[in-house]
C-alpha positions as CSV (number, residue, x, y, z in Angstrom):
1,X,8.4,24.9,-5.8
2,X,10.7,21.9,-4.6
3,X,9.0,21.4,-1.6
4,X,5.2,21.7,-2.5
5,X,6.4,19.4,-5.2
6,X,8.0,16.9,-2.5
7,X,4.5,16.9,-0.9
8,X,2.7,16.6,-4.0
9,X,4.8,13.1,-4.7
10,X,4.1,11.9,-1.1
11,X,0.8,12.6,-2.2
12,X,0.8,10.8,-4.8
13,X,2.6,7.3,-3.4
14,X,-0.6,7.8,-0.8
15,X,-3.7,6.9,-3.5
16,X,-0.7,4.1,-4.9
17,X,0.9,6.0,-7.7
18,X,4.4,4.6,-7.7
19,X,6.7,7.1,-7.9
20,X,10.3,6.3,-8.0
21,X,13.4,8.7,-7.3
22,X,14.3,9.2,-11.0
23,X,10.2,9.6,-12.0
24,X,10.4,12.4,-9.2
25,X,13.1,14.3,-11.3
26,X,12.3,14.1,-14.2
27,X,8.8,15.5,-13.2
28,X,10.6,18.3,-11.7
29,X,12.9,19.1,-14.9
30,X,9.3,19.3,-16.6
31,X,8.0,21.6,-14.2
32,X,10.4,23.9,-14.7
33,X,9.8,24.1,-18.0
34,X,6.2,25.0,-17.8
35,X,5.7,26.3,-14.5
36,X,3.1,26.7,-12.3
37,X,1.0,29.1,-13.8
38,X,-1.2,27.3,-16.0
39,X,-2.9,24.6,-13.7
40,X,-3.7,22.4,-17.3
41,X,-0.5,22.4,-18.5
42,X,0.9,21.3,-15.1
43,X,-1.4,18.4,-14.8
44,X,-0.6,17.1,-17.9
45,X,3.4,17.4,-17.4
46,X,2.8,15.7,-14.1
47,X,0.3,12.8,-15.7
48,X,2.8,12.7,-18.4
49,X,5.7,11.9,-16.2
50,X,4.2,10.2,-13.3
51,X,1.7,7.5,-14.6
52,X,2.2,4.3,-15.6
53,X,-1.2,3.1,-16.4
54,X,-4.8,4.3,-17.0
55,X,-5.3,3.5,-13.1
56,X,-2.8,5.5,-12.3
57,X,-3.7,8.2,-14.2
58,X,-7.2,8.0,-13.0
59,X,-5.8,8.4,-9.8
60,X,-3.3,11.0,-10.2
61,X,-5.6,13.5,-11.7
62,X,-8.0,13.4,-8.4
63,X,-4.8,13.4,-6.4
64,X,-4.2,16.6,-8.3
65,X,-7.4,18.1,-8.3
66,X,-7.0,17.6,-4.3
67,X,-3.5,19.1,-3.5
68,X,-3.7,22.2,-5.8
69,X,-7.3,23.5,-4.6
70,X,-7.3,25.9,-2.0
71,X,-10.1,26.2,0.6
72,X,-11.3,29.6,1.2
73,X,-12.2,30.9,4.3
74,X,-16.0,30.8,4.5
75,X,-17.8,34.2,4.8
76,X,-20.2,34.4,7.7
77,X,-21.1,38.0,7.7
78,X,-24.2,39.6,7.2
79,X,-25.3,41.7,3.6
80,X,-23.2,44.9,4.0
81,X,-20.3,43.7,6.5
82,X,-17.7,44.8,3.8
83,X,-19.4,48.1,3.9
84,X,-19.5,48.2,7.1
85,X,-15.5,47.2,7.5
86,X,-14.1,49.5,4.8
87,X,-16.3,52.5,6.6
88,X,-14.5,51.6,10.3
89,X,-11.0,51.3,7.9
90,X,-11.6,54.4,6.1
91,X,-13.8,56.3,7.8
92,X,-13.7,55.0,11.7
93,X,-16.9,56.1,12.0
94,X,-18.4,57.5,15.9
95,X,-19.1,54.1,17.6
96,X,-15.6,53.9,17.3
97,X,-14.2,55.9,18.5
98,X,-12.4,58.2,20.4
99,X,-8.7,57.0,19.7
100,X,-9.2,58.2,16.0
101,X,-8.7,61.9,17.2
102,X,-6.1,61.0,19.3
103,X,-3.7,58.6,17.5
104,X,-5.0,57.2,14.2
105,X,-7.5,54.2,13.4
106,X,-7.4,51.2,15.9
107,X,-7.6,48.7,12.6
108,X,-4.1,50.2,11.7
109,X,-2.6,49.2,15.5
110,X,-3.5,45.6,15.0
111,X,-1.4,43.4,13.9
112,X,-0.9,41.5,10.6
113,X,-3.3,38.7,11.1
114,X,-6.0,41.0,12.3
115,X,-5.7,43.2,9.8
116,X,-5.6,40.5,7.0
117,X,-9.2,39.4,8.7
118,X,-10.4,42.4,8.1
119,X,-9.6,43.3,4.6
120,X,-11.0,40.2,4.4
121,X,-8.6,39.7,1.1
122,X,-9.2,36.0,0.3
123,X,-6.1,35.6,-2.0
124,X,-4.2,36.6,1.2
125,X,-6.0,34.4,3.5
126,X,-5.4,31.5,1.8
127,X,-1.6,32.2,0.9
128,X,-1.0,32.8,4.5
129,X,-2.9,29.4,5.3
130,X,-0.6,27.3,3.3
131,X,2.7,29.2,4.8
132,X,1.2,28.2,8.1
133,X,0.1,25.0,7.1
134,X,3.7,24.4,5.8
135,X,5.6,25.5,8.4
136,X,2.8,23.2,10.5
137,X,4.4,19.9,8.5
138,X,0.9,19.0,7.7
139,X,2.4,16.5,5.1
140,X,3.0,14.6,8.3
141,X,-0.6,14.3,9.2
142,X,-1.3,10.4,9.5
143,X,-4.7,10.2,11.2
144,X,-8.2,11.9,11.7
145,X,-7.1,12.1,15.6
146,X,-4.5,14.7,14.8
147,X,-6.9,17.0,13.1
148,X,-7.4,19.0,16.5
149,X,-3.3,19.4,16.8
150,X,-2.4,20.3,13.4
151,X,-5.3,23.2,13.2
152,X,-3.9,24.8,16.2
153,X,-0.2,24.5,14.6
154,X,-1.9,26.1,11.8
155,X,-3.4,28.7,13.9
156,X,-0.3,29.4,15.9
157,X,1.8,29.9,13.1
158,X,-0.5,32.6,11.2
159,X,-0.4,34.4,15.3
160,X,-3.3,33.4,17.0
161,X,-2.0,34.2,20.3
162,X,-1.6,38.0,19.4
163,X,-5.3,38.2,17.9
164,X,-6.6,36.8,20.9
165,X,-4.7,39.4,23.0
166,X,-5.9,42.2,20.3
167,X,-9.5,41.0,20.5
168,X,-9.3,41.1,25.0
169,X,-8.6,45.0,24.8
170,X,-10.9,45.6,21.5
171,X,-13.9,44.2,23.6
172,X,-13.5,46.9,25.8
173,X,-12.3,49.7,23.6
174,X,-14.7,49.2,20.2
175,X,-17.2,46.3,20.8
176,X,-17.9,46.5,17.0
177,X,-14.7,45.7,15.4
178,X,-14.2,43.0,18.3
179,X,-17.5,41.5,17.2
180,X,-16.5,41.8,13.3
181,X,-12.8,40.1,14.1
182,X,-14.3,36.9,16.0
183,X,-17.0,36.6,13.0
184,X,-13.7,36.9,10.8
185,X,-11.7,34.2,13.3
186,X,-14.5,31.9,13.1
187,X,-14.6,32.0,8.9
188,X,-10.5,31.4,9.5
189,X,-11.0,28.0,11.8
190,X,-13.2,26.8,9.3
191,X,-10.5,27.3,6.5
192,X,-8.1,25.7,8.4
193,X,-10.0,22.7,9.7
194,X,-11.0,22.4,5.6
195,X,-7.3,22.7,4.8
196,X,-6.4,19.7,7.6
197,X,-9.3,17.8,5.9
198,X,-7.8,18.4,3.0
199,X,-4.2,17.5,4.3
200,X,-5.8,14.2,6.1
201,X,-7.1,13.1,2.5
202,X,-3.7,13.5,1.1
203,X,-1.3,12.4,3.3
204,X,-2.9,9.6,5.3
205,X,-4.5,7.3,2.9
206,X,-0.8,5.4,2.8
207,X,-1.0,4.7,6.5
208,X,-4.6,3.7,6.4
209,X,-3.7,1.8,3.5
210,X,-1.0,0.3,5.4
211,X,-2.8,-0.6,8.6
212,X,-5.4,-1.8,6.5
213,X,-3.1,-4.3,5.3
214,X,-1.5,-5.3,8.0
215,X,-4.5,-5.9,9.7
216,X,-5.9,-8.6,6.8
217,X,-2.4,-10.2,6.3
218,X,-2.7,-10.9,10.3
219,X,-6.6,-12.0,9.6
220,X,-7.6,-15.7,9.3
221,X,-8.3,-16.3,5.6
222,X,-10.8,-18.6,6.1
223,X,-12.6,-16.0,8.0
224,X,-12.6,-13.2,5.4
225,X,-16.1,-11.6,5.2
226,X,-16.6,-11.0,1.5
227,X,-16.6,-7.5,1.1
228,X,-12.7,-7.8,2.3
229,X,-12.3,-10.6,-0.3
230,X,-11.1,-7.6,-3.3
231,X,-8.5,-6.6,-0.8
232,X,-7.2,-9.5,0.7
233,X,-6.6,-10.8,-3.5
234,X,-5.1,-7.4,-4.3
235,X,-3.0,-7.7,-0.9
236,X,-1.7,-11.3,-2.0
237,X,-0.6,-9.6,-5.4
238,X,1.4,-7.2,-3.4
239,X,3.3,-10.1,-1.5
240,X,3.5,-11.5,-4.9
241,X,5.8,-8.7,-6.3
242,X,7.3,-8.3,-3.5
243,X,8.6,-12.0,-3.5
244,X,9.5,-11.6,-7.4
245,X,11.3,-8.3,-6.4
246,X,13.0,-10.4,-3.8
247,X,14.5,-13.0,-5.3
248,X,14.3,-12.2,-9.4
249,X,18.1,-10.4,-9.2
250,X,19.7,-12.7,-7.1
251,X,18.7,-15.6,-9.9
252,X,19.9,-13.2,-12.4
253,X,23.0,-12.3,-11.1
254,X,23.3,-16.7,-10.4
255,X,23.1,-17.4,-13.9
256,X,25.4,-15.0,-15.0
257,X,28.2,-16.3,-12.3
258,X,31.2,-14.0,-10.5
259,X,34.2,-13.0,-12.6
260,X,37.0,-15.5,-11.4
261,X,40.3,-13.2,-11.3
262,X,42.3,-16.1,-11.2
263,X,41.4,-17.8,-14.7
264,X,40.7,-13.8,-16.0
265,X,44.4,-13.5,-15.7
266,X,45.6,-16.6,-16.6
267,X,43.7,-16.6,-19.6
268,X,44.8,-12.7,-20.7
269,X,48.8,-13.5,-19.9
270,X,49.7,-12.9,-23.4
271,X,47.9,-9.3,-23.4
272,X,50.0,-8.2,-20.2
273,X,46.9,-9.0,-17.9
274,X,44.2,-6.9,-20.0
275,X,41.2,-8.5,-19.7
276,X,40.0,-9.0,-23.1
277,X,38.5,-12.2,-22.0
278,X,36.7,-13.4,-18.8
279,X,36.4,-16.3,-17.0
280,X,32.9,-16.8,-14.7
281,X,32.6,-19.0,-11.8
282,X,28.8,-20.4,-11.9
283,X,27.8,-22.3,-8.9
284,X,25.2,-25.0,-10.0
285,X,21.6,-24.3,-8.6
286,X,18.6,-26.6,-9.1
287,X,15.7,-25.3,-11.2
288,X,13.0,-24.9,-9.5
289,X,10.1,-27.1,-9.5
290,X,7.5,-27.1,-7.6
291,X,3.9,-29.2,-7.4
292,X,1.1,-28.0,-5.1
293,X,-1.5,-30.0,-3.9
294,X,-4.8,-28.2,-2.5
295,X,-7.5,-29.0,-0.8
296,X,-10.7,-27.3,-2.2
297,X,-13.1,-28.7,0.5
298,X,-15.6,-26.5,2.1
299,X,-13.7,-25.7,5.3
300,X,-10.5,-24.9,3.4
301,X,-11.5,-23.3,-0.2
302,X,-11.2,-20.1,0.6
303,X,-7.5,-20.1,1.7
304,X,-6.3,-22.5,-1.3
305,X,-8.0,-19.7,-3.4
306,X,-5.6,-17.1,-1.7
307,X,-2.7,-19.9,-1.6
308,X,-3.3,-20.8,-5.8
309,X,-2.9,-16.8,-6.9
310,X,0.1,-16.7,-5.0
311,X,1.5,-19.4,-6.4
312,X,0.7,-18.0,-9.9
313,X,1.9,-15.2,-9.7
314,X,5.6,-16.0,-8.9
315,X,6.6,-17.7,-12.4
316,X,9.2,-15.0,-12.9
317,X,11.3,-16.7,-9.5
318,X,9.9,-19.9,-10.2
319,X,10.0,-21.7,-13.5
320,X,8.0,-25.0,-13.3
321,X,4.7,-24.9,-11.2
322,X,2.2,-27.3,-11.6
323,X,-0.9,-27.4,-9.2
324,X,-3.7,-29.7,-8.3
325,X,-6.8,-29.4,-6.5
326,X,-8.8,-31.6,-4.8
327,X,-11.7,-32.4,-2.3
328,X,-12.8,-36.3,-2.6
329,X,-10.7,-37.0,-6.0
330,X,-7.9,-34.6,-7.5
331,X,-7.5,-33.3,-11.1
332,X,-4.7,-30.5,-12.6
333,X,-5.7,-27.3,-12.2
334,X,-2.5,-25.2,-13.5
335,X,-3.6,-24.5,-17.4
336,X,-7.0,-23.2,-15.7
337,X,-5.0,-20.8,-13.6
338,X,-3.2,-19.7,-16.1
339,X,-5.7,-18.6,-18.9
340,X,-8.5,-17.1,-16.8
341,X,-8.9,-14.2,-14.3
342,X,-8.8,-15.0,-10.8
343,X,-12.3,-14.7,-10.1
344,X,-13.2,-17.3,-13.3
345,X,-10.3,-19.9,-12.4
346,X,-11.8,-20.8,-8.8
347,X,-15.5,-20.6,-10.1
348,X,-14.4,-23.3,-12.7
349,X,-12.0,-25.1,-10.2
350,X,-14.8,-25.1,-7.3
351,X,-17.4,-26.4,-10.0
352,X,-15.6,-29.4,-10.7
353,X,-14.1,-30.3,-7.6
354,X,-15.0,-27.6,-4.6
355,X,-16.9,-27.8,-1.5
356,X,-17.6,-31.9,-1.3
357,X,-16.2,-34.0,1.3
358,X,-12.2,-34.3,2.2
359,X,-10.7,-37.7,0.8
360,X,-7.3,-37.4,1.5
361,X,-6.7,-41.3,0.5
362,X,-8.3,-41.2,-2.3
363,X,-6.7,-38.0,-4.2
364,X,-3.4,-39.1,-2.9
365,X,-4.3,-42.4,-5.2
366,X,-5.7,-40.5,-7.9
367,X,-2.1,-38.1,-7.5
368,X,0.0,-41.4,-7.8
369,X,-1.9,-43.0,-10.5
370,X,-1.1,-40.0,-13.2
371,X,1.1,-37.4,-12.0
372,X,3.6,-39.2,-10.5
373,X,5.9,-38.8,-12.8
374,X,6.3,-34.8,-12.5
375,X,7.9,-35.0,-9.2
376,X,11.9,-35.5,-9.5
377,X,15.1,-34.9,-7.0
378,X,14.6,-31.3,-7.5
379,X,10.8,-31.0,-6.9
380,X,9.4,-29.4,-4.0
381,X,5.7,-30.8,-3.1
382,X,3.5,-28.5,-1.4
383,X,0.3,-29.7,0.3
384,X,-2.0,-27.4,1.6
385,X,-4.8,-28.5,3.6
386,X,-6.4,-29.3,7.4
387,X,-5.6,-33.4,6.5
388,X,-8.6,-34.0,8.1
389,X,-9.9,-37.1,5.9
390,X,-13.5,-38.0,7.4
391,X,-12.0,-41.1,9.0
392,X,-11.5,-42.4,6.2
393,X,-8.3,-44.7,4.6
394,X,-5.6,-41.3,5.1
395,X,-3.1,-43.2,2.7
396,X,0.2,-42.3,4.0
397,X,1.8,-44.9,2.2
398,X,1.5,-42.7,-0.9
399,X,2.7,-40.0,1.0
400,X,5.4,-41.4,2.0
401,X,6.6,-42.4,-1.8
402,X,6.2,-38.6,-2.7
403,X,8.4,-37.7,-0.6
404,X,11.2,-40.2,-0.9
405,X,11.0,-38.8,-4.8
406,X,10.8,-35.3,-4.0
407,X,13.7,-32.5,-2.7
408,X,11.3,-31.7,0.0
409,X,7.7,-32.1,1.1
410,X,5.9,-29.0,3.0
411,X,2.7,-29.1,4.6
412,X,0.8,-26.1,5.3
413,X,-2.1,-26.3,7.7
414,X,-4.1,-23.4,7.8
415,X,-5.9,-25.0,11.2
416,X,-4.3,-24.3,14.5
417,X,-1.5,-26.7,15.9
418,X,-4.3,-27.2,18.7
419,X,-6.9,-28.8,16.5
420,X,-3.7,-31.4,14.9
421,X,-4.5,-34.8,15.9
422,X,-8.0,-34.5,17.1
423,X,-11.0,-35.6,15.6
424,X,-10.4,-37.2,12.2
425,X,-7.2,-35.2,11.9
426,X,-4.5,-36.9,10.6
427,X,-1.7,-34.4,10.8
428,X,0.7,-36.2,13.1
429,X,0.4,-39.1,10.8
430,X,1.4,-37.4,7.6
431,X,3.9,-35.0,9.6
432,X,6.3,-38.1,9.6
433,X,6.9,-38.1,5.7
434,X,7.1,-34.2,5.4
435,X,10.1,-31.8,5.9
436,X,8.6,-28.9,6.6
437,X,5.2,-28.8,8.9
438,X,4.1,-24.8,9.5
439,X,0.6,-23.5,10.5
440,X,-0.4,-21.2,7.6
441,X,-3.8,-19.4,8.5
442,X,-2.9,-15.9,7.5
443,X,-1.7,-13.7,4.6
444,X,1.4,-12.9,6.6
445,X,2.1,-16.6,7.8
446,X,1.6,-18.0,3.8
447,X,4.0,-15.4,2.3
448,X,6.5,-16.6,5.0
449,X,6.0,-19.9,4.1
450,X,6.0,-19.5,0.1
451,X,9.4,-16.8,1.0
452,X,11.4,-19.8,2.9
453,X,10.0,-22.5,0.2
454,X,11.8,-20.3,-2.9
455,X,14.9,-19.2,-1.0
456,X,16.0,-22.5,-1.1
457,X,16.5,-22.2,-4.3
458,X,18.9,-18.9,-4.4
């Protein structure tokens, strides 16, 4: 029970129900209270102790449905075949065979896999499968390559090799049941390829998950194909947690402080050193604060899209975000984030301000003129964009003032460090007021840069 449990968890982490070490017990101290005999009653205890959410529930249940069916071996026979097999068990009628008279039915010198073929017991078939398919580690199956190797561990474990040796001399000693046990081993590959299909389903959706994901969070964003759009905002959600995961404790543990032993005793002297009051050292960390600036031009939208939910969704590590977008003039787009889906923010934010023409100058003027005043010593300014202004008046000047009022000014450039310079680029120009400069094209290379951007506030 502990072990086809064990599998059914893995099972269950591979179609994205989370299930934690402590979830994983106490589903198994509710197992063994209702047991395994009455499939509704162990769905619910499982649903009941496992999921988190009506997604996961949804999910769950199918994942259950899956592990707990058993394929049965598929019955190629002719009308009459069990007839037929329980009058050469029985009877061992005369195309059979000599070897009766001499030393008892040839069906009862086979061995046990043979002889479970030609019962043709189902119950047995498919017990024996899953022993085999067990003993096989098919939990371990990752991909629809290995569906050829883990059948034959299957098939190897139940002894294959023996049958094959049984069916050579039955050719020539009783054609008939030779002819019934490869229609019977035939019907038995086809369980176990089902079963492996069945294993593949389970098991490897968490790696194909995974290299699914790693392939987008390598993939240029600005290059997404729209059908991976879903994914790619469900994968930034995941880098999200993961960065609140990250960093949420160590703030926690900051604001509490470490015990000072020194001042503890001090303080308890007159109770002979029993601590009934503690001292705390507390090491003074900025807030932090950060503004981001994005360009919502045509050639960039698509990544500030990606770059804004990220942003948003790491208010339990940062406290104060504000951010802005922009293409030829720049407005406030942070209560818009904040009270619409993802999906409705950018249609509203691209409607007012998307997809025109890059003005760098003029948004940095339109920045300076009202929302000056947010940035302080402990704001960190983010800009992302391709700085490429149209040759027109790039400003700098203004850049240059936000970042003499800022902690620190980071530029993310989701063009190559090729294209910098070229054209009407004017990324070695504003490099000189920034203190950070990174390419940021991909999934992987913005949660690196948002990662090193909070850290420096731990």
């Amino acid at each position: 029970m502990r072990e086809n449990l064990h599998r059914f968890f893995r099972a269950a982490r591979g179609v994205g129900v989370h299930v934690s070490p402590a979830e994983s017990i106490d589903a198994m101290r509710a197992v063994s209270q209702v047991g395994f005999s009455d499939r509704t009653i162990l769905r619910d205890a499982l649903l009941l102790t496992l999921a988190k959410s009506q997604d996961e529930k949804l999910a769950l249940g199918d994942c259950f449905d899956l592990f707990f069916s058993r394929p049965e071996p598929r019955q190629d026979q002719p009308e009459g075949a069990d007839q037929d097999g329980s009058q050469d068990a029985d009877q061992a009628p005369s195309s059979g065979v000599a070897s009766d008279a001499e030393g008892g039915s040839p069906q009862q010198e086979l061995g046990p896999l043979a002889q479970m073929l030609l019962s043709q017991d189902r119950n047995a078939i498919a017990a024996a499968i899953a022993g085999a398919a067990g003993a096989a580690s098919l939990s371990d199956i990752r991909y629809s390559t290995q569906r050829g190797i883990f059948s034959s561990r299957i098939l190897d474990a139940m002894g294959l090799q023996r049958l094959r040796d049984e069916l050579d001399k039955l050719t020539a000693s009783n054609p008939a049941l030779a002819e019934r046990l490869r229609a019977a081993l035939d019907a038995l590959r086809e369980a176990v390829r089902d079963t492996v299909s069945q294993g593949l389903a389970l098991y490897a959706r968490e790696e194909a998950e995974n290299l699914r994901n790693e392939i987008l969070r390598n993939a240029p964003l600005a290059r997404i194909e729209r059908r991976q759009v879903a994914e790619m905002r469900a994968l930034i959600r995941q880098i999200a947690r993961r960065l609140r995961e990250r960093y949420s404790k160590p703030r926690k543990r900051q604001r509490r402080g470490h015990l000072d032993v020194r001042r503890t005793l001090r303080r308890n002297a007159a109770w002979g050193g029993v601590p009934f009051l503690t001292a705390w050292k507390r090491k003074h960390r900025d807030r932090p604060k950060i503004v981001a600036l994005c360009d919502v031009s045509g050639s960039v939208a698509q990544v500030s899209d990606f770059f804004l939910l990220l942003i948003h969704s790491l208010h339990e590590v940062v406290d104060d975000v504000r951010s802005f977008a922009f293409s030829s003039h720049l407005i406030e787009v942070s209560e818009i984030l904040e009270k619409n889906s993802p999906e409705e923010a950018m249609a509203e934010i691209m409607s007012k301000v998307g997809f025109g023409s890059s003005d760098y100058g003029s948004s940095l003027v339109d920045f300076e003129k009202d929302f000056m005043s947010t940035l302080t010593p402990q704001t960190t300014v983010i800009v992302l964009g391709d700085a490429r202004s149209n040759n027109l008046d790039p400003r700098a000047d203004i850049l240059r003032r936000i970042s003499e009022r800022s902690k620190r000014l980071v530029w993310l450039n989701p063009e190559g460090r090729l294209a910098w310079g070229f054209g009407d680029s004017e990324m070695p120009r504003y490099a000189t007021f920034c203190s950070v400069v990174r390419q940021c094209a991909t999934a992987q290379q913005l949660e690196r840069a948002v990662s090193d951007i909070v850290a420096t506030y731990q």
